[in-house]
C-alpha positions as CSV (number, residue, x, y, z in Angstrom):
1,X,84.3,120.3,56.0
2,X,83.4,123.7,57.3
3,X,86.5,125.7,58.2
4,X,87.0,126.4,62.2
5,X,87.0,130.9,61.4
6,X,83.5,131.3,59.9
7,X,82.4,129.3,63.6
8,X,82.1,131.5,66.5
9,X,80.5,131.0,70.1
10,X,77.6,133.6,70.3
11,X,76.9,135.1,74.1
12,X,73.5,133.1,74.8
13,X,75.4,130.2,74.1
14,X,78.4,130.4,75.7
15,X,76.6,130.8,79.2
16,X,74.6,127.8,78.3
17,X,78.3,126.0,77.6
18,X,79.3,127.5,80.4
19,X,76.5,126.5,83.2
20,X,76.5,122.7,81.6
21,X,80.3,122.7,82.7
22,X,79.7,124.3,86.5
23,X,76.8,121.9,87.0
24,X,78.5,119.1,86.4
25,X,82.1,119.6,87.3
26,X,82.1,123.0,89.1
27,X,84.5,124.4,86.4
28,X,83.6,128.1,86.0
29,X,84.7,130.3,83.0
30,X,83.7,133.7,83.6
31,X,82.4,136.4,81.2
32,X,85.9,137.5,80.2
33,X,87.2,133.9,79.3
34,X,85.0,133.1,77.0
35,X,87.4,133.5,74.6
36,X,89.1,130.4,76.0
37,X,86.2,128.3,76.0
38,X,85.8,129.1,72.4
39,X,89.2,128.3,71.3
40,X,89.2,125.2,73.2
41,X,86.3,123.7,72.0
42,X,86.4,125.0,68.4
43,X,88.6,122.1,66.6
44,X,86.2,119.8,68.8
45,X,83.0,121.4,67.1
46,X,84.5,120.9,63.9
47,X,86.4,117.1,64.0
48,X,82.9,116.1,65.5
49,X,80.8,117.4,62.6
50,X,78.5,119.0,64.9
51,X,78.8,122.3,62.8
52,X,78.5,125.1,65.3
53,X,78.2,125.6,68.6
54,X,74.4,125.8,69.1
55,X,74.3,122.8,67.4
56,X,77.2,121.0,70.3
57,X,75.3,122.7,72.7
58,X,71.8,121.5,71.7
59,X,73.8,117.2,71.4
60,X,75.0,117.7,74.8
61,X,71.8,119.0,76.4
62,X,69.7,116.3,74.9
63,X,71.0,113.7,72.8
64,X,71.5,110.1,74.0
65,X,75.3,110.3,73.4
66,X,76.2,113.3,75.6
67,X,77.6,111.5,78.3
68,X,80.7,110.2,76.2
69,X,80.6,113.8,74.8
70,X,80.7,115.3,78.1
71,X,83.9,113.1,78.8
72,X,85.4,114.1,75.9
73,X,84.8,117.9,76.5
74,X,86.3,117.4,79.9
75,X,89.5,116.0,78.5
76,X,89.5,119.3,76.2
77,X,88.8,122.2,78.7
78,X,91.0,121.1,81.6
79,X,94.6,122.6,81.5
80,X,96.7,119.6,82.3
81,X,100.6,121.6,82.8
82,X,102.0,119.3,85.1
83,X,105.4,118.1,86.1
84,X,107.4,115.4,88.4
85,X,108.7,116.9,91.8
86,X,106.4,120.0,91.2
87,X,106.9,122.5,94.4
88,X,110.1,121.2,96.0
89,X,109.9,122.3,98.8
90,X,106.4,121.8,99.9
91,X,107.5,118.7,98.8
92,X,110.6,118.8,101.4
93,X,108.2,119.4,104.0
94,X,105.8,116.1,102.9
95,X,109.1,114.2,102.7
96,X,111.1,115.4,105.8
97,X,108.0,116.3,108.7
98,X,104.4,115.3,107.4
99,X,105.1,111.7,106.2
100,X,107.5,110.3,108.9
101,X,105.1,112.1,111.5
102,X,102.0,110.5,110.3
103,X,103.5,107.1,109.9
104,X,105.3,107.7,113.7
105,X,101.7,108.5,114.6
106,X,100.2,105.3,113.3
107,X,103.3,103.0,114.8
108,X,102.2,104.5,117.9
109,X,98.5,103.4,117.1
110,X,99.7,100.1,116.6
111,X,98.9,100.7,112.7
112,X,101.1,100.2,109.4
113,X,98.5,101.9,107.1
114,X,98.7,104.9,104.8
115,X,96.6,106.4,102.6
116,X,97.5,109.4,100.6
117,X,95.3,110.9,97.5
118,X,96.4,113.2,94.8
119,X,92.9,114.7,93.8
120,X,93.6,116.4,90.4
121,X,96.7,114.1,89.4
122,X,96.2,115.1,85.3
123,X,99.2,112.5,83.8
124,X,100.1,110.8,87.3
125,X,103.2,113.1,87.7
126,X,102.2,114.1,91.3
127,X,100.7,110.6,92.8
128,X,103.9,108.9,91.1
129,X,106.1,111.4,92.8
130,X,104.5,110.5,96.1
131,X,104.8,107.0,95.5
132,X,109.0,107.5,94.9
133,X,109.3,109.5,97.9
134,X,107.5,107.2,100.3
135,X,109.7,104.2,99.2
136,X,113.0,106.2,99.5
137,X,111.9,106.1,103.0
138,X,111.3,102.7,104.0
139,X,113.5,100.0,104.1
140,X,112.9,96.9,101.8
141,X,111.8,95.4,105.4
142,X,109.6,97.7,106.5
143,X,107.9,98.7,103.6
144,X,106.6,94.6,103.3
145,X,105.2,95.2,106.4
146,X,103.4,98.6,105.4
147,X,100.0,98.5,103.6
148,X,100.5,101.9,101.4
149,X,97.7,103.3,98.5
150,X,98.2,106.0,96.7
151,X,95.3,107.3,94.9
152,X,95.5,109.8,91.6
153,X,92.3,110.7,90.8
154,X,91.1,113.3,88.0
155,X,87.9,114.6,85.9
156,X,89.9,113.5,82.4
157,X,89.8,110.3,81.4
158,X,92.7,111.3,78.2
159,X,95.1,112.2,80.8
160,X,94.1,108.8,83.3
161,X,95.3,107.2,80.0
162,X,98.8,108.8,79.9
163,X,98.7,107.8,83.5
164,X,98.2,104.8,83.5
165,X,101.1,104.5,80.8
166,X,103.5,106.0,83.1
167,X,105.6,107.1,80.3
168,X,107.3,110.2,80.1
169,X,109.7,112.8,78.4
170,X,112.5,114.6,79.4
171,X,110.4,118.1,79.8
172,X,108.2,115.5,82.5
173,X,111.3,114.9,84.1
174,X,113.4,118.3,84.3
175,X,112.9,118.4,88.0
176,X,113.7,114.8,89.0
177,X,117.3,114.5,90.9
178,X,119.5,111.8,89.5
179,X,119.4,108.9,92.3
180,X,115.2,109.0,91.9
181,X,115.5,108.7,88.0
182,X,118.1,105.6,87.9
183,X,116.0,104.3,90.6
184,X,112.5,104.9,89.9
185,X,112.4,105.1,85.9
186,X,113.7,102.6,82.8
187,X,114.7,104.0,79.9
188,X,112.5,103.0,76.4
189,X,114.1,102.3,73.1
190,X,111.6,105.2,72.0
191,X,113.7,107.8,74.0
192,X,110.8,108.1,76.8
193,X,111.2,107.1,80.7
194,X,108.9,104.6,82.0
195,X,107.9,104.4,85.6
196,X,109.1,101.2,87.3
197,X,106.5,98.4,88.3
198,X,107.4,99.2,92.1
199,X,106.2,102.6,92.0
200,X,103.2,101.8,89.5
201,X,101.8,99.2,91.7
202,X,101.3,102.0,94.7
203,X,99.4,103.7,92.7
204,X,95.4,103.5,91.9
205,X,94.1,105.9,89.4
206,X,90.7,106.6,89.0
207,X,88.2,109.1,87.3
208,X,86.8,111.3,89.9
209,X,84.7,115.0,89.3
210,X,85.6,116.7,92.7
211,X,82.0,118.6,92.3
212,X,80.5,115.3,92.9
213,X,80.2,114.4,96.7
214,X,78.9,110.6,95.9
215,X,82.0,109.8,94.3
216,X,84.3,111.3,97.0
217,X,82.9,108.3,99.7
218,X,85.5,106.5,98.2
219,X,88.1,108.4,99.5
220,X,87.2,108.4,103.1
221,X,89.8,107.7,105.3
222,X,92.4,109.5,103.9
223,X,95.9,110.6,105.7
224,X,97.2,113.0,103.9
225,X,95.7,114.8,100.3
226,X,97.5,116.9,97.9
227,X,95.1,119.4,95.8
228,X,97.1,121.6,94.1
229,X,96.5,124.8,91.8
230,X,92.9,123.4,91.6
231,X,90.6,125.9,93.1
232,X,91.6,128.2,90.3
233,X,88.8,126.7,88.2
234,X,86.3,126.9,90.3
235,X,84.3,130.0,92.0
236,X,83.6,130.5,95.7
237,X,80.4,128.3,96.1
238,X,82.1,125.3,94.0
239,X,85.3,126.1,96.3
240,X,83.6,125.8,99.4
241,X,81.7,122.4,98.1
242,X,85.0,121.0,97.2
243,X,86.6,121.9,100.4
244,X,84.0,120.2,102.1
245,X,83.8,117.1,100.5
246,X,87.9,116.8,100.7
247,X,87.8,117.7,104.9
248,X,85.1,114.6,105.0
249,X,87.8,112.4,103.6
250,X,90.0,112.7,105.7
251,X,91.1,111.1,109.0
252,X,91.5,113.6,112.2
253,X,95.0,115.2,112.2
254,X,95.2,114.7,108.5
255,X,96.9,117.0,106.2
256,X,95.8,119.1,103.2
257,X,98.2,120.6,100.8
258,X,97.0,123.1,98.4
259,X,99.1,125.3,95.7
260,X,101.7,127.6,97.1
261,X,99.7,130.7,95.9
262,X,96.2,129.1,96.9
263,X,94.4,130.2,100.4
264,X,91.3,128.5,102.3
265,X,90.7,132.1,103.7
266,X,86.7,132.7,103.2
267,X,86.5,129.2,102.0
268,X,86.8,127.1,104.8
269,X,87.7,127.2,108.6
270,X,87.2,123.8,109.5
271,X,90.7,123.3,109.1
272,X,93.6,124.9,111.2
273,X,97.1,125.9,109.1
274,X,100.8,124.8,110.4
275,X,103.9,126.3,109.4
276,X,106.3,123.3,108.4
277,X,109.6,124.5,107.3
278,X,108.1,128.0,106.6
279,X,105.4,126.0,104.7
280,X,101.9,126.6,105.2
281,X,99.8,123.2,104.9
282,X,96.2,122.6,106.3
283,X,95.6,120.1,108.9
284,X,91.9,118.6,110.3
């Protein structure tokens, strides 16, 4: 087997790694990551006996097996740091203002219907979280009469897997207040915490590129979407195709929360921004 420090990414073919990955996803590394691109993929090149790079790039340019490989690579490349009750207090402002508004709304409307959508939900940490905080508030009664989806959706189909598991460690759960975990989780013989059926069944996870517009018709009709410390990977054109695909999914007077350090300013001004709690969220 060739050892991974006599293999090394030359220029000409990292940007042809490189534009592969913003075609298809929108993911861009610039000229000064290509160190991480290198490092990332470098195990893959070898375990895969593709032998270098111009080789891997040459499979996944032409060869009838590159779209497995492109999943695959996808699972590799995307950072997946992730943790339950991420952000408290944007969300505090979900819990306490947006949610009860928005369903207040739709009693008014005559309509027991939510839909909410995590778009980059890596190992379900975030849509789960959703899912908790939405039954803590409504009553066994209510909540029958309630029709609630929550979506998860991400590019990697390794972390879908860990997902759909719903198990988790004690790292997972550092933020998660002591009522939620004796509530929400059950404790495995293996020392991991498994999300409860209740929460589980809220939630529909599904493999979604964000830089593909088709596969965002499914998520028309959305009420509220989360898309956190996401526009990081992406550069201002694949920003602004993003954003416009998430403000055509959802519903008038819906909301869009981003990262706390992340701004639609020269992105987008389709969408107007509230101050909730001394939080700044996006709203249609």
């Amino acid at each position: 087997m060739l050892s991974t420090k006599n293999i090394q990414m030359s220029n000409d073919v990292f940007y042809t790694l490189r534009d592969m990955i913003y075609e298809r996803s929108g993911i861009y590394f610039s000229d000064h990551k290509k160190y991480i691109l290198e490092n990332r993929l470098l195990r893959r090149v070898e375990d895969g006996g593709f032998g270098d790079f111009e080789k891997y790039a040459y499979f996944l340019r032409y060869d009838h097996g590159r779209e497995r490989e492109f999943t695959t690579l996808f699972n590799i490349i995307t950072t997946n740091e992730t943790s339950f009750f991420r952000d408290s207090n944007q969300l505090h402002a979900f819990e306490s203002v947006v949610l009860p508004q928005t369903m207040q709304n739709m009693r008014e409307k005559g309509i027991r219907r939510l839909r909410i959508w995590s778009s980059a939900c890596s190992t379900g940490e975030e849509p789960y979280t959703l899912a908790m905080l939405v039954l803590s508030r409504l009553s066994q009664a209510e909540g029958r009469d309630w029709d609630i989806e929550i979506h998860g959706s991400d590019i990697s189909e390794g972390v879908l897997s860990s997902a759909r598991r719903g198990e988790y460690n004690d790292y997972s759960l550092r933020n998660v207040l002591p009522q939620y975990l004796d509530r929400y989780f059950s404790k495995n013989g293996n020392g991991r915490y498994a999300v409860r059926p209740e929460v589980k069944k809220m939630v529909r996870l599904s493999s979604v590129n964000l830089f593909d517009n088709a596969s965002l018709r499914m998520f028309r009709g959305m009420d509220i979407i989360f898309c956190r410390n996401v526009l990081i990977y992406f550069d201002e054109a694949a920003k602004k195709r993003v954003i416009s695909g998430i403000y055509d999914c959802l519903v008038p007077g819906g909301y869009l929360f981003m990262g706390h350090a992340e701004s639609l300013l020269n992105i987008s001004r389709a969408f107007k921004l509230v101050n909730i709690n001394n939080i700044l969220i996006y709203q249609k």
